[in-house]
C-alpha positions as a LaTeX table, in Angstrom:
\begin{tabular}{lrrr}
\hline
Residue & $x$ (\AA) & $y$ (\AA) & $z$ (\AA) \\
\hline
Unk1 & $-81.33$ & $-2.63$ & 28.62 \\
Unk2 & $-78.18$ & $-4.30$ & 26.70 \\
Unk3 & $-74.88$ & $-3.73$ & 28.04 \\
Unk4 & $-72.22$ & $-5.35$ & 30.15 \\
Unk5 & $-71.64$ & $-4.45$ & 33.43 \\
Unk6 & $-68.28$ & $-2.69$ & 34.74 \\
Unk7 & $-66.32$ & $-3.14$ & 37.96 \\
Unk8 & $-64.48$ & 0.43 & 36.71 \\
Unk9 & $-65.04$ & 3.92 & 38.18 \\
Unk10 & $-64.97$ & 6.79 & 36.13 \\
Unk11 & $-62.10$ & 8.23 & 34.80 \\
Unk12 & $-60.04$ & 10.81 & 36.87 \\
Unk13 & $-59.98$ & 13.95 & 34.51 \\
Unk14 & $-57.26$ & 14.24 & 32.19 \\
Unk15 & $-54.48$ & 16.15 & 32.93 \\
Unk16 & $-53.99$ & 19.42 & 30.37 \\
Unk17 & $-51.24$ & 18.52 & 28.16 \\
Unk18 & $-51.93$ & 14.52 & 29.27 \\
Unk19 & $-54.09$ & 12.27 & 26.51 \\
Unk20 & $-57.83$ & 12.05 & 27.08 \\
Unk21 & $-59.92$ & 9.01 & 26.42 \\
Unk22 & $-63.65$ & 8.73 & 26.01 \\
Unk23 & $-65.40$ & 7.64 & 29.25 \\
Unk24 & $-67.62$ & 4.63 & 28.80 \\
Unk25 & $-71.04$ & 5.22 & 28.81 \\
Unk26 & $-73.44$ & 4.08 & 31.90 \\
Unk27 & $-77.57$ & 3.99 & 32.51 \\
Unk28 & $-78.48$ & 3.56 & 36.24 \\
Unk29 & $-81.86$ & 2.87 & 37.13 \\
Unk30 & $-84.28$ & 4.10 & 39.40 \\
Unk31 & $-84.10$ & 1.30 & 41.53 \\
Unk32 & $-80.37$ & 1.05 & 41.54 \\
Unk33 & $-80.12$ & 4.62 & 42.43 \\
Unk34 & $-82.93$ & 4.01 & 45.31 \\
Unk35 & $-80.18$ & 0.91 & 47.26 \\
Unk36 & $-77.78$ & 3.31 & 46.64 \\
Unk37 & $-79.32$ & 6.14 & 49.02 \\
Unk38 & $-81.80$ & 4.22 & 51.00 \\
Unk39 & $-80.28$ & 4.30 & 54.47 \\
Unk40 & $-77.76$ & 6.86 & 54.09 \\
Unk41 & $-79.85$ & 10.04 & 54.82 \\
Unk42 & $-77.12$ & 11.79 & 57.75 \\
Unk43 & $-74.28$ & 10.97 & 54.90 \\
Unk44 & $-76.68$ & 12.89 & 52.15 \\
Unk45 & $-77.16$ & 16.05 & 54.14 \\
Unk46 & $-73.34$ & 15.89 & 54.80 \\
Unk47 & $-72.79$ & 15.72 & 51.31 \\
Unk48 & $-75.27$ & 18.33 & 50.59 \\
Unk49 & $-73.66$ & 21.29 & 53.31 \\
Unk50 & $-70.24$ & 20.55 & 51.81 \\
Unk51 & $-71.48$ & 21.02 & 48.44 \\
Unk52 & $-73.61$ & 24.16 & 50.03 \\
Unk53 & $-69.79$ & 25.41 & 51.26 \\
Unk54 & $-68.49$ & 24.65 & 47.96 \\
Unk55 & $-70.97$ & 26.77 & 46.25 \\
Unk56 & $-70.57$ & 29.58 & 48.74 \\
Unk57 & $-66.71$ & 29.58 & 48.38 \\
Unk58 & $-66.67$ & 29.89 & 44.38 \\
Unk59 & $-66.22$ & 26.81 & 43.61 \\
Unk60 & $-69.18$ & 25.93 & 41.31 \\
Unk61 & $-71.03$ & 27.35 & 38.33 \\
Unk62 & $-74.94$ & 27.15 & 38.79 \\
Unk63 & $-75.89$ & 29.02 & 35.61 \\
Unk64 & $-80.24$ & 30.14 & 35.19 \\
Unk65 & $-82.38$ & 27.39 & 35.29 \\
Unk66 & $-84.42$ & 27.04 & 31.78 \\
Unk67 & $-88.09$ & 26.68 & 31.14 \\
Unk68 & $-89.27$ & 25.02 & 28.55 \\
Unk69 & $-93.29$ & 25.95 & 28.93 \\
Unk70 & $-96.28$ & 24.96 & 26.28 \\
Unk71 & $-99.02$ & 27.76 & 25.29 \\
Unk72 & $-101.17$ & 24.31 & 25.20 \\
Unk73 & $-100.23$ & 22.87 & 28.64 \\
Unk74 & $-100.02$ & 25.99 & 30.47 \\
Unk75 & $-99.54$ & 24.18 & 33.75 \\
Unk76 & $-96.92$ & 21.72 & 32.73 \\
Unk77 & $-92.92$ & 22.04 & 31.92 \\
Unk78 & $-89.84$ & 21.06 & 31.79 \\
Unk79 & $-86.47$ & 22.52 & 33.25 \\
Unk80 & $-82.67$ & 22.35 & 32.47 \\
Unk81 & $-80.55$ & 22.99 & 35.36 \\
Unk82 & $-76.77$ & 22.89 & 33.94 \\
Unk83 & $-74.04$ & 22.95 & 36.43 \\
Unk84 & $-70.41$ & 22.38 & 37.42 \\
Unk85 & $-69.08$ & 21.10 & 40.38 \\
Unk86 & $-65.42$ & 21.29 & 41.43 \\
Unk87 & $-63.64$ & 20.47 & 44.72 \\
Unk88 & $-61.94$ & 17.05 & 45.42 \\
Unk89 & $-64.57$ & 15.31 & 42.45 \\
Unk90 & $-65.02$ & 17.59 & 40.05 \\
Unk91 & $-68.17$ & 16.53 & 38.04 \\
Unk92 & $-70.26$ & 18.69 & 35.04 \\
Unk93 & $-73.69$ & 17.71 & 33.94 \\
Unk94 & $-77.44$ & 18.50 & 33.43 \\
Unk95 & $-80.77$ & 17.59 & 35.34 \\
Unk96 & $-83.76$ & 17.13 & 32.71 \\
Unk97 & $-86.69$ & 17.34 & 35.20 \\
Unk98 & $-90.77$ & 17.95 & 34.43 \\
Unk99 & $-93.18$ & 18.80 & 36.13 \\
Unk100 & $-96.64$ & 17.40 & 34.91 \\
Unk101 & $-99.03$ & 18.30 & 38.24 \\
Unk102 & $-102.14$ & 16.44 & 35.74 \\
Unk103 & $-99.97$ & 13.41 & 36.41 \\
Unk104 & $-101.40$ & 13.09 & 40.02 \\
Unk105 & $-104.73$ & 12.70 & 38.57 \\
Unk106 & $-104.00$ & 9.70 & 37.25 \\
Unk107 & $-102.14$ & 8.32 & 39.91 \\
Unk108 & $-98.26$ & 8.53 & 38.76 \\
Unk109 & $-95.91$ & 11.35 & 40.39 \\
Unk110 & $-95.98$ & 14.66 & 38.62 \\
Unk111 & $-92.12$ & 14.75 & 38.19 \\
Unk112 & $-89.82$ & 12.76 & 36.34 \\
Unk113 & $-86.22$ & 13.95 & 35.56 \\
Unk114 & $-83.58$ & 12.59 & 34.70 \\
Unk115 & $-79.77$ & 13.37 & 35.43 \\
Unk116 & $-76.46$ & 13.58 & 32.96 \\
Unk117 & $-73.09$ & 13.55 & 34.31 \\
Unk118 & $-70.06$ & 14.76 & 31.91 \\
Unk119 & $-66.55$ & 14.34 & 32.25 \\
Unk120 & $-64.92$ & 17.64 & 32.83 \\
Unk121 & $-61.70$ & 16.50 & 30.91 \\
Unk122 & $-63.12$ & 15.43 & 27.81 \\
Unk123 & $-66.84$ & 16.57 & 28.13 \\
Unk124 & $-68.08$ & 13.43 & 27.08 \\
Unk125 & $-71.28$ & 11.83 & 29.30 \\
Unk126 & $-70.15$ & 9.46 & 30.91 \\
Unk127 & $-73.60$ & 7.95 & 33.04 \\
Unk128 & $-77.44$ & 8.78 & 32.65 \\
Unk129 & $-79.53$ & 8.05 & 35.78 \\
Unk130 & $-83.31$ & 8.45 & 36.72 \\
Unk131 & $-83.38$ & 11.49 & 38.80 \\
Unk132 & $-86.39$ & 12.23 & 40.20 \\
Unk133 & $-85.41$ & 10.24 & 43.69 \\
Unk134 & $-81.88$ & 12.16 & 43.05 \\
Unk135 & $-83.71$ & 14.98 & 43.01 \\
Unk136 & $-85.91$ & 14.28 & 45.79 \\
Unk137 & $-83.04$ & 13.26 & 47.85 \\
Unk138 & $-81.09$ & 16.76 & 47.51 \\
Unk139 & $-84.30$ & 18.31 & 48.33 \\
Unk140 & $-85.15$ & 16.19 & 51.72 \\
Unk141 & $-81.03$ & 16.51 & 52.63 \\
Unk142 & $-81.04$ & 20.34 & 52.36 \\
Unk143 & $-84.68$ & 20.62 & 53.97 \\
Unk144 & $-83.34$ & 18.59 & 57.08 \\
Unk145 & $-80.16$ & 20.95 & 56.99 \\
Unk146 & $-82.11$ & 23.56 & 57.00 \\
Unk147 & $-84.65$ & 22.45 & 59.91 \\
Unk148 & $-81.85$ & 21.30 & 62.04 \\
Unk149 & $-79.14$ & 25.15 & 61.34 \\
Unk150 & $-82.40$ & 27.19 & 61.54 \\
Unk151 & $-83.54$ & 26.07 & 64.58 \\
Unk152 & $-80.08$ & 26.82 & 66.69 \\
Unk153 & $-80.56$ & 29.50 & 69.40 \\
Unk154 & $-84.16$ & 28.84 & 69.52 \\
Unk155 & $-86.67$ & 26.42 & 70.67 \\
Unk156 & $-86.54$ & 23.23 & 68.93 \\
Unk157 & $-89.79$ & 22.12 & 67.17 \\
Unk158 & $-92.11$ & 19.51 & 68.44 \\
Unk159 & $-94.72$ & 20.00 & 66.10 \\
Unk160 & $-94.70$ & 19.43 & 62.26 \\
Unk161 & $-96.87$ & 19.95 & 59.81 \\
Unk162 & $-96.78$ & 19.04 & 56.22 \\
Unk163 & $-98.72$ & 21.41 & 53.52 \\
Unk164 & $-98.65$ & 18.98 & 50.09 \\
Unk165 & $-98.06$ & 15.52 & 50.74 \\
Unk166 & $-96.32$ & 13.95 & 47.38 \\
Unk167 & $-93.12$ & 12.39 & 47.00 \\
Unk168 & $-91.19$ & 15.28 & 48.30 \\
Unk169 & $-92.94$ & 15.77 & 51.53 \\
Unk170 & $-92.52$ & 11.80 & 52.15 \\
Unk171 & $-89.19$ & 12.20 & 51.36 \\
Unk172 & $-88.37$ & 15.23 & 53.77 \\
Unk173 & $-90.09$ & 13.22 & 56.53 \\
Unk174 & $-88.08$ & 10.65 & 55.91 \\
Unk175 & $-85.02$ & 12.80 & 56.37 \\
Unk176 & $-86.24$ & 14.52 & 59.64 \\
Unk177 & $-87.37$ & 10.80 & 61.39 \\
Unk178 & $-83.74$ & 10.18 & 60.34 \\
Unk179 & $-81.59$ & 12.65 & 61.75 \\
Unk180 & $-83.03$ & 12.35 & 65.18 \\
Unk181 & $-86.26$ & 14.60 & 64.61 \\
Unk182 & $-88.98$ & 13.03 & 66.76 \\
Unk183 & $-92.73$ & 15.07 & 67.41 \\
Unk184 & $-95.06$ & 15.14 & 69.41 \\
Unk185 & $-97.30$ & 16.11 & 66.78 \\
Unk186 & $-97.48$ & 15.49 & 63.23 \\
Unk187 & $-100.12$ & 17.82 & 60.77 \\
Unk188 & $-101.19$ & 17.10 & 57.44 \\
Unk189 & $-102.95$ & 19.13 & 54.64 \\
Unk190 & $-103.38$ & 18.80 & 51.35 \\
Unk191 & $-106.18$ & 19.96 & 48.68 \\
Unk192 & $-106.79$ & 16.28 & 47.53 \\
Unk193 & $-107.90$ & 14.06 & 50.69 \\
Unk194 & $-107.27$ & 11.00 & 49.12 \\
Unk195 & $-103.33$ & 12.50 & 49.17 \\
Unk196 & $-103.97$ & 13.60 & 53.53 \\
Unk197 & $-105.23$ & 10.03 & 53.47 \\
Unk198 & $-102.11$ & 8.18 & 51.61 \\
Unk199 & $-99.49$ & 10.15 & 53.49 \\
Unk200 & $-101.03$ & 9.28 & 56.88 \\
Unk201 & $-101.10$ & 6.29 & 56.25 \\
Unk202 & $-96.97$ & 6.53 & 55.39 \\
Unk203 & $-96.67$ & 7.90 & 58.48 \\
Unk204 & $-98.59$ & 5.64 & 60.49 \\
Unk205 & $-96.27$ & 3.05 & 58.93 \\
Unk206 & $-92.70$ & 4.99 & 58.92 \\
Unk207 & $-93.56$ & 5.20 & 62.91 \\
Unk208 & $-94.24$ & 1.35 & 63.89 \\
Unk209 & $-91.46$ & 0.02 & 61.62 \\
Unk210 & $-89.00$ & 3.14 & 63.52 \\
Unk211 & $-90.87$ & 3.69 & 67.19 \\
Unk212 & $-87.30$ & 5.64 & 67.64 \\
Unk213 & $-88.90$ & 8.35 & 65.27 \\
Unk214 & $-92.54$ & 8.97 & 66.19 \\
Unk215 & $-94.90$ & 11.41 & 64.18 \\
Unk216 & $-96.53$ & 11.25 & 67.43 \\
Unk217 & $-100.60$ & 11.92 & 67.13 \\
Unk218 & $-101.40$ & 12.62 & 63.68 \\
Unk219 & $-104.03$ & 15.67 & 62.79 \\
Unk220 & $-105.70$ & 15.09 & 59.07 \\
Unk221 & $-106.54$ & 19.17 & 58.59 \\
Unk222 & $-109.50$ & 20.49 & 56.37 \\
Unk223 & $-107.59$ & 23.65 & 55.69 \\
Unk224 & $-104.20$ & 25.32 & 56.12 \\
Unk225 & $-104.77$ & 27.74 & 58.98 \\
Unk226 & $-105.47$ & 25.40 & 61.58 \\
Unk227 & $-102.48$ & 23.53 & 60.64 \\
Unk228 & $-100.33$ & 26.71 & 60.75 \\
Unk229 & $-101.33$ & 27.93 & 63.95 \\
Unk230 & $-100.57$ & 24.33 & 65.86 \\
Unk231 & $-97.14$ & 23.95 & 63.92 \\
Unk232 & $-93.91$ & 25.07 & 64.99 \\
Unk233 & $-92.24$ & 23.56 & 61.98 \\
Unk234 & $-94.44$ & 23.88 & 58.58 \\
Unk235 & $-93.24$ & 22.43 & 55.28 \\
Unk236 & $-94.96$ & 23.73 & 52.38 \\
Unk237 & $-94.26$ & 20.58 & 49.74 \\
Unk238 & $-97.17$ & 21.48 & 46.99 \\
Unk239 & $-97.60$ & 22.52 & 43.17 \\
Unk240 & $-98.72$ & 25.80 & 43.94 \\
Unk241 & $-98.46$ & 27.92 & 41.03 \\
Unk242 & $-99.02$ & 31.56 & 42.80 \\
Unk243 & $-99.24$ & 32.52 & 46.68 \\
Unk244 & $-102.26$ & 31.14 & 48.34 \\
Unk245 & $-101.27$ & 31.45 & 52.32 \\
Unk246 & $-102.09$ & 35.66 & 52.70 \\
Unk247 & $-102.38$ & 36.10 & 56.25 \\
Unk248 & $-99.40$ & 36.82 & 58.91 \\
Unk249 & $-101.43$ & 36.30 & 61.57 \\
Unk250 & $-101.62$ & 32.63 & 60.53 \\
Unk251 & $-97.48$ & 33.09 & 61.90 \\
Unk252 & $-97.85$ & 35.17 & 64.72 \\
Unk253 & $-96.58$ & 32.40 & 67.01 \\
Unk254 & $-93.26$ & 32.35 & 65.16 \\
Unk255 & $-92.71$ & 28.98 & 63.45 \\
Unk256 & $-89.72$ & 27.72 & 61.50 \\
Unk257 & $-91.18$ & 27.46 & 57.61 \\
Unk258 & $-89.61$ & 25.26 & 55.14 \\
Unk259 & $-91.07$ & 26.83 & 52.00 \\
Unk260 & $-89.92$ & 24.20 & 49.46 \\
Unk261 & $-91.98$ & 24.93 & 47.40 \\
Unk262 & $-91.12$ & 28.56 & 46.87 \\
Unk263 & $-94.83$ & 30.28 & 45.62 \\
Unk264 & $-97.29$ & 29.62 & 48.57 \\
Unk265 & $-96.77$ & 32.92 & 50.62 \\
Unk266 & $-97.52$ & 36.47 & 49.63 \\
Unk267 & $-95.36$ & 39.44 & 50.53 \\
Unk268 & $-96.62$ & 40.35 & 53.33 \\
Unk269 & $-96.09$ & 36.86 & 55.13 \\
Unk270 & $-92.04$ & 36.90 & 53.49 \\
Unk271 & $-91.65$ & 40.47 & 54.74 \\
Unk272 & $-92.87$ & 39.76 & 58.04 \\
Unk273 & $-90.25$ & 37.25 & 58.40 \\
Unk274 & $-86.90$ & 36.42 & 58.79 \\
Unk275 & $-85.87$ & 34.49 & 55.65 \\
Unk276 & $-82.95$ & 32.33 & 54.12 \\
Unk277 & $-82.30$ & 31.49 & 50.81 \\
Unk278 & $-79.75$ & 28.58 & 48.97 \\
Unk279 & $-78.88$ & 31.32 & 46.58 \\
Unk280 & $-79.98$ & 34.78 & 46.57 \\
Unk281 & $-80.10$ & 34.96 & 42.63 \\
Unk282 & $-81.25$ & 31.82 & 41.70 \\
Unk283 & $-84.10$ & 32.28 & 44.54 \\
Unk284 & $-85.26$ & 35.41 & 43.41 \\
Unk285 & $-86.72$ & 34.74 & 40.05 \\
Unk286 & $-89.31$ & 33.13 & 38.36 \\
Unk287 & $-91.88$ & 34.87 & 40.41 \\
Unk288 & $-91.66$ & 33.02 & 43.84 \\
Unk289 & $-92.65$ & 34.05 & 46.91 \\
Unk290 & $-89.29$ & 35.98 & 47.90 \\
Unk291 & $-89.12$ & 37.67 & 44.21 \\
Unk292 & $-92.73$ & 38.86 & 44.30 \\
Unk293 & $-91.56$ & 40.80 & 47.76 \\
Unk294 & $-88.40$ & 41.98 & 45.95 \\
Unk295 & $-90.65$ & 43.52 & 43.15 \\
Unk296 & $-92.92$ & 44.72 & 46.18 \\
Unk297 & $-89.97$ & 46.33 & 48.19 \\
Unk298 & $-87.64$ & 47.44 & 45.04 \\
Unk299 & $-84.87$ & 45.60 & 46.92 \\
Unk300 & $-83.53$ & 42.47 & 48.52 \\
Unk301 & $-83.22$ & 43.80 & 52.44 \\
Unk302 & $-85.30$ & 41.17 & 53.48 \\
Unk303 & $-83.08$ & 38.54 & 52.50 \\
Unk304 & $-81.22$ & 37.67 & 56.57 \\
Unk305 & $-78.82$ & 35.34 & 54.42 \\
Unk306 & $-77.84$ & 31.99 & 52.77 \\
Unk307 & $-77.81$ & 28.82 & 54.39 \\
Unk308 & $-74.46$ & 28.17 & 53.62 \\
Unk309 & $-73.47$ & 31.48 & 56.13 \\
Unk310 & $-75.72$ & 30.35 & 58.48 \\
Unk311 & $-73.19$ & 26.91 & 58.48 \\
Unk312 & $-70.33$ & 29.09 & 58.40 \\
Unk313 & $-71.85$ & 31.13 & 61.73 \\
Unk314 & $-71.93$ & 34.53 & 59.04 \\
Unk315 & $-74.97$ & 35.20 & 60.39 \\
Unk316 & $-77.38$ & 34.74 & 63.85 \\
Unk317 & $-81.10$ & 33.42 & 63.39 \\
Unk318 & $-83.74$ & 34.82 & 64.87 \\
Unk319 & $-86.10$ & 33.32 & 67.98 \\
Unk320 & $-88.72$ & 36.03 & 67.93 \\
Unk321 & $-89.26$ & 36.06 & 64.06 \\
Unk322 & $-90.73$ & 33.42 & 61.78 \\
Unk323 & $-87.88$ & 32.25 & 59.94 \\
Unk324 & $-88.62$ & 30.89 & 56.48 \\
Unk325 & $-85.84$ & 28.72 & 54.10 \\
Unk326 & $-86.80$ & 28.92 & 50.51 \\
Unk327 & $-84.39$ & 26.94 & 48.58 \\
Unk328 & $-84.34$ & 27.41 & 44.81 \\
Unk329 & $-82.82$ & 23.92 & 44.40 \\
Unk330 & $-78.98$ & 24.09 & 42.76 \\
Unk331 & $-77.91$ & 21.73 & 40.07 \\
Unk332 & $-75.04$ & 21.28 & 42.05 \\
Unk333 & $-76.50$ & 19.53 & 44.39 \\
Unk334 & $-78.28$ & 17.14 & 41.99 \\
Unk335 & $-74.40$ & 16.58 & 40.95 \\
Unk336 & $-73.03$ & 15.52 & 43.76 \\
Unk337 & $-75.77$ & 13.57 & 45.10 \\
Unk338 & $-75.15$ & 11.97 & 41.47 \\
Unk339 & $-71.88$ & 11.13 & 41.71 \\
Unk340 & $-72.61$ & 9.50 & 44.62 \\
Unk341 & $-74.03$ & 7.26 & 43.34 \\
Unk342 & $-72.51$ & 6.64 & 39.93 \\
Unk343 & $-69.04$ & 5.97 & 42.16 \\
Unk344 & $-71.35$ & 3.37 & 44.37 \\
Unk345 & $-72.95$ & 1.67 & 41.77 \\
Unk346 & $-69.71$ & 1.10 & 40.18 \\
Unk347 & $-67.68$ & $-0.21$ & 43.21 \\
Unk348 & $-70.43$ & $-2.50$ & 43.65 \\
Unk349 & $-69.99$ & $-3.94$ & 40.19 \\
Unk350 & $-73.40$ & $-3.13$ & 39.00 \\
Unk351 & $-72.55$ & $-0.55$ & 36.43 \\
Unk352 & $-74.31$ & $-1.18$ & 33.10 \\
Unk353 & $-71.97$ & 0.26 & 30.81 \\
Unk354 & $-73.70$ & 0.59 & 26.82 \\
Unk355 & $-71.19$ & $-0.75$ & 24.44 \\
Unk356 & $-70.69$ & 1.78 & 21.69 \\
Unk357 & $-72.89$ & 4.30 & 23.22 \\
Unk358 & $-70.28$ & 6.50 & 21.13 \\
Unk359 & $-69.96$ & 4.70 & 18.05 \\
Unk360 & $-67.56$ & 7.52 & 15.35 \\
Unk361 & $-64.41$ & 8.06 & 17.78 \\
Unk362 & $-62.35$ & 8.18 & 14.98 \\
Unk363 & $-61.36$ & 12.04 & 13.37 \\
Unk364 & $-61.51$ & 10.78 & 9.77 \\
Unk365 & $-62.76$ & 7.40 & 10.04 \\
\hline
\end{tabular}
């Protein structure tokens, strides 16, 4: 990549009536973005419940996702998630993220993404970065968020067990070993056994390089019920494209349910439950889980509440229900995990900035 690298931050948005200047122009790697966050995974889920409180307060704009789908790829896309940010750093900008799922096939991830950030003065982009561990990170933060809120006022969980075992599951795990989660009992599952295989083997490594966070004895399942019934914490991590869990008894023992990846439960199992959303509107959509029991029900009473009121104490959770978080995933979030580490990268001097990125600056030449 040519460029020269900056010691500068960003520029603090212009004031109205003050003179604005074009930002210079930044790409961050994938690895640059991976130093930046490795390590820092109680920070991240800070970061992520104040932007949660942000969002819940008014102080965002999280506009529809958009789908761009192929007739000849039926399985595949790719999705815009514009946003806005405000608060203390007040950041605009667009995640570009696919989702390929013939990817794993071939042995590369089946997401790549990638993130803009825009100056809110001026409008100009002002950084590019590879986003798919952005947008893995945001996911594992609010996930751990989520596990930890949830599971106030009742009993915490000892056993886990993972339902798709990709990059985002590894990356939640990573999250709950790091904010004190330790189990007795780890479960894994997945349709492709050379995946179960791979992430045990993660996990067999994660515990003797961090004894403090044991996955404790490790259960390779051959299907999803048995894994359900011997979980008290289930995270659903998988490319399902339409529900494919359809019994409640499977839950009758009340587990916490991080549904991440919003389509793997029918009706039935989301109305039989307590459940919490990131955003009611966003969640609802698209033809996941919680908006195939809207169309079911004709209305949204199932919906207990957001997890940003369960951090403000709006709202009591449940200990004789299954509780179930499905989180949409906001741009926001991708934003300020994105900032992040834009403002990082640059205080550590490593900011590639592309000379001339914007070449005509000049009205009339």
């Amino acid at each position: 990549m040519t460029g020269t690298p900056s010691t500068g931050t960003r520029n603090a948005p212009a004031a109205p009536d003050g003179p604005r200047t074009v930002p210079p122009f930044a790409a961050i790697s994938g690895a640059q973005v991976q130093r930046v966050l490795r390590g820092r995974e109680r920070q991240l889920v800070r970061l992520v419940e104040d932007t949660y409180r942000l969002h819940s307060d008014g102080h965002t704009l999280n506009p529809p996702s958009y789908f761009l789908r192929f007739p000849d790829r039926p399985d595949s896309r790719i999705i815009a998630l514009p946003a806005s940010l405000g608060g203390p750093r007040p950041v605009d900008g667009l995640k570009w993220i696919s989702s390929f799922p013939r990817n794993v096939a071939d042995g590369i991830p089946r997401a790549s993404a990638v993130l803009i950030l825009n100056d809110p003065a001026t409008g100009y982009p002002y950084a590019c970065l590879e986003s798919s561990i952005i947008s893995a990170t945001r996911t594992a933060a609010s996930a751990a968020s989520a596990a930890d809120r949830l599971s106030h006022g009742r009993p915490r969980p000892r056993r886990v067990g993972f339902l798709g075992t990709g990059l985002i599951a590894r990356y939640i795990h990573t999250f709950l070993a790091a904010t004190g989660w330790q189990f007795e009992a780890t479960g894994v599952y997945d349709v492709s056994a050379d995946s179960a295989a791979g992430f045990r083997t993660y996990l067999e490594q994660h515990a003797e390089a961090h004894p403090a966070s044991p996955a404790g004895h490790i259960t390779l399942h051959t299907d999803p019920e048995r894994l359900i019934r011997t979980s008290d914490l289930v995270v659903f991590a998988t490319v399902a494209a339409r529900p494919h869990i359809t019994d409640p008894a499977w839950f009758a023992h009340h587990p916490l349910v991080l549904h991440i990846s919003l389509r793997d439960l029918t009706p039935e199992i989301v109305l039989d439950s307590a459940n919490f959303v990131d955003d009611v509107d966003h969640c609802l959509k698209a033809d996941t889980s919680p908006h195939l029991a809207e169309q079911r029900t004709g209305n949204r009473d199932f919906i207990d509440g957001t997890l940003a009121d369960v951090l403000a104490g709006r709202v009591r959770v449940p200990d004789d229900r299954t509780v179930i978080f499905s989180p949409f995933g906001l741009g926001v979030l991708d934003l300020a995990v994105g900032d992040f580490v834009h403002g990082e990268v640059a205080r550590s001097g490593e900011l590639h900035v592309i000379d001339d990125f914007f070449h005509e600056l000049r009205r009339h030449g």
